[in-house]
C-alpha positions in Angstrom: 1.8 -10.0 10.5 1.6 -13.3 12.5 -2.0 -12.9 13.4 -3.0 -11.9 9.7 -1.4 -15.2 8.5 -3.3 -17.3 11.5 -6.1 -16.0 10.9 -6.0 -15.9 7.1 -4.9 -19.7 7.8 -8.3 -20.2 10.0 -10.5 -18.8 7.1 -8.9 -21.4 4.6 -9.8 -24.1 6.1 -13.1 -22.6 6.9 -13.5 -22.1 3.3 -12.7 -25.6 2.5 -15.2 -27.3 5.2 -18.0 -25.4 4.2 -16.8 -26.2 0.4 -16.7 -29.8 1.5 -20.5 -29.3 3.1 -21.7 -29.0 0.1 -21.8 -32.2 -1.1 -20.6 -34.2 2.1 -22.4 -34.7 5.4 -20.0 -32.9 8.1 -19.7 -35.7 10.5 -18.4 -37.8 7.3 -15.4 -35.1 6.4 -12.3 -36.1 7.8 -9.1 -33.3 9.1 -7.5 -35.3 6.2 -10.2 -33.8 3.4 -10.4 -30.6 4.6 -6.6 -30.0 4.9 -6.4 -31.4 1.1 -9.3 -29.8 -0.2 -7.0 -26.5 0.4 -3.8 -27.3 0.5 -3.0 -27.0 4.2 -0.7 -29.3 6.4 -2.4 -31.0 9.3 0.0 -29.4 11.4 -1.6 -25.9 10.2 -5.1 -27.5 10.7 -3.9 -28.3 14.5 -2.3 -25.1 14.8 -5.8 -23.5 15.3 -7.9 -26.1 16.0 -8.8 -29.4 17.8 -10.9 -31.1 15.8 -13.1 -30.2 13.0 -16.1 -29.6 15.5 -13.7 -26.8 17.0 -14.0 -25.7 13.5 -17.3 -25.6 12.9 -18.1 -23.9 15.7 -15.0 -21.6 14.8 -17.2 -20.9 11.8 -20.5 -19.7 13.6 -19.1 -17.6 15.7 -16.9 -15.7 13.6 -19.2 -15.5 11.2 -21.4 -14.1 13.1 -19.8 -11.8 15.7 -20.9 -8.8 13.4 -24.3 -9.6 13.3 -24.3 -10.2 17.6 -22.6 -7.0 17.9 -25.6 -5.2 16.8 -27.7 -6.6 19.6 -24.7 -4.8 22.1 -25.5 -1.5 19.5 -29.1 -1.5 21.2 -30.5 -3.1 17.7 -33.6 -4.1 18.4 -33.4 -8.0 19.2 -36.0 -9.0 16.6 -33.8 -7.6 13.9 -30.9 -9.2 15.0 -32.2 -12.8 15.0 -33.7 -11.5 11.6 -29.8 -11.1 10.8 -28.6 -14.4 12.3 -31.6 -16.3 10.5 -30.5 -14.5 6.7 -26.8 -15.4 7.6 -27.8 -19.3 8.1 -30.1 -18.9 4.9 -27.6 -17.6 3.0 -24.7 -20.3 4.1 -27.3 -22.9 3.9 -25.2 -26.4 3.1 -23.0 -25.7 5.8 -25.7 -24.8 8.7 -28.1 -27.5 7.8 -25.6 -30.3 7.4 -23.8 -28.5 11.2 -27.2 -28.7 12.5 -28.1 -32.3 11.2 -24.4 -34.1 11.7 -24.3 -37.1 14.1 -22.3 -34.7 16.7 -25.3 -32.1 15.9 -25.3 -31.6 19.7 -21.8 -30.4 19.6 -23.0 -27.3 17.8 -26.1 -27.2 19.1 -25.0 -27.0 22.2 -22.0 -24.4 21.1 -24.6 -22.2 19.7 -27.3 -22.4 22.7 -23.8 -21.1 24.7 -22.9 -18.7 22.9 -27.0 -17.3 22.6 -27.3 -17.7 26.2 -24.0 -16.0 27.0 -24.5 -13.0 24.8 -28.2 -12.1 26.8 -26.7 -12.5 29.8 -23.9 -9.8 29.2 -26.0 -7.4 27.5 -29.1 -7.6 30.1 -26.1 -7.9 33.0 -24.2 -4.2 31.1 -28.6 -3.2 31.4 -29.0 -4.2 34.4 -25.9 -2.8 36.0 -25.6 -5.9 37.8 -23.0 -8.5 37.9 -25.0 -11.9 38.4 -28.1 -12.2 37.3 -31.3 -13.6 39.2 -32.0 -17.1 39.0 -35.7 -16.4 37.5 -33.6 -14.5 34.5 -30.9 -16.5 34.1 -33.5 -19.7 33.9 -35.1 -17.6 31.3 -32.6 -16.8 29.5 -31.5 -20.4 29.4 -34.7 -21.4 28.4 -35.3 -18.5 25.7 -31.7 -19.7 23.6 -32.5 -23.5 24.0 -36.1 -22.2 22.4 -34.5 -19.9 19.7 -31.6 -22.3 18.6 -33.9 -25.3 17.9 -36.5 -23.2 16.5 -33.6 -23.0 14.0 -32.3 -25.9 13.7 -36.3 -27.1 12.8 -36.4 -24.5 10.7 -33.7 -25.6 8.9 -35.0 -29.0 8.5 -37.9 -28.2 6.5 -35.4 -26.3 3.8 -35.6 -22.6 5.3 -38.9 -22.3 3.4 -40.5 -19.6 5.1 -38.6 -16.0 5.0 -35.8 -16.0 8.1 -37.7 -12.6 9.2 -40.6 -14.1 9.8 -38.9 -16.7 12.1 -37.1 -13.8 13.8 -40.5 -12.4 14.3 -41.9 -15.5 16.1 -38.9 -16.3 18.0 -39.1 -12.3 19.3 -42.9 -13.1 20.3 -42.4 -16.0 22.4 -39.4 -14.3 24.5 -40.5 -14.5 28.2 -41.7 -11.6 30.0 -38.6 -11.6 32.0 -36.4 -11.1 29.3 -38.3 -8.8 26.9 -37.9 -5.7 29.0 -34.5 -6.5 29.0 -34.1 -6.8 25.3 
């Protein structure tokens, strides 16, 4: 019951960032606003996190641990970023004003992480290996930095064109390396 309350208590004030988003550029939303926005203590805020970038990238990644779970299902990979992009789309205010904040490289860089470390444990599982070459891992590391700020542009210029489309060119530019892989 514990967890169920934590967590519940994480999705609140998730719920009242992203509320907050809306109208409000991130790096200008204080712990104060988004604990009163819901009703929450600061206490509860600090319970779970450390600042509101901890949230924020809270956020992304539960959000989207579904969708990167598919990739681990043997989804194809083009479908997947298809997923992530329709996601962002869909939670628009939020991921442009994340991706556009003064700290943008907090989540930028949280997001290029988290991209980077999800290849490298599926092509690792693949692979059957525990480290990875440095020729892949350099790919891979190149491949996220690519596909997150391919995103973040895309974001930029209003998420005009359709997210599968995107998904489609970020899937065609994948190194070599990594494509066989994936």
């Amino acid at each position: 019951m514990g967890e169920a309350i934590q967590i519940g208590a994480r999705y609140v004030l998730a719920l009242s960032i992203k509320d907050l988003a809306n109208y409000k550029s991130l790096d200008k939303i204080s712990v104060c606003e988004i604990v009163s926005n819901c009703g929450a203590g600061r206490q509860t805020f600090y319970n779970h996190f450390n600042n509101k970038y901890d949230l924020i990238n809270w956020i992304y990644e539960s959000s989207t641990r579904s969708i990167r779970n598919k990739f681990f299902c043997n989804e194809k990979w083009d479908k997947v970023i298809g997923m992530l992009l329709l996601h962002i789309k869909e939670n628009q205010p939020f991921y442009v004003n994340a991706f556009n904040n003064e700290e943008k490289d907090i989540f930028i860089n949280f997001v290029i992480k988290n991209t980077s470390d999800a290849y490298k444990k599926l092509i690792k599982r693949r692979v059957g290996e525990k480290t990875l070459s440095d020729e892949l891992a350099f790919a891979i590391d190149f491949y996220s930095y690519s596909a997150v700020y391919s995103a973040k542009r895309w974001s930029e210029k209003k998420m005009i064109e359709p997210p599968e489309c995107l998904a489609n060119k970020i899937y065609k530019n994948m190194p070599p390396e990594l494509r066989k892989w994936l």
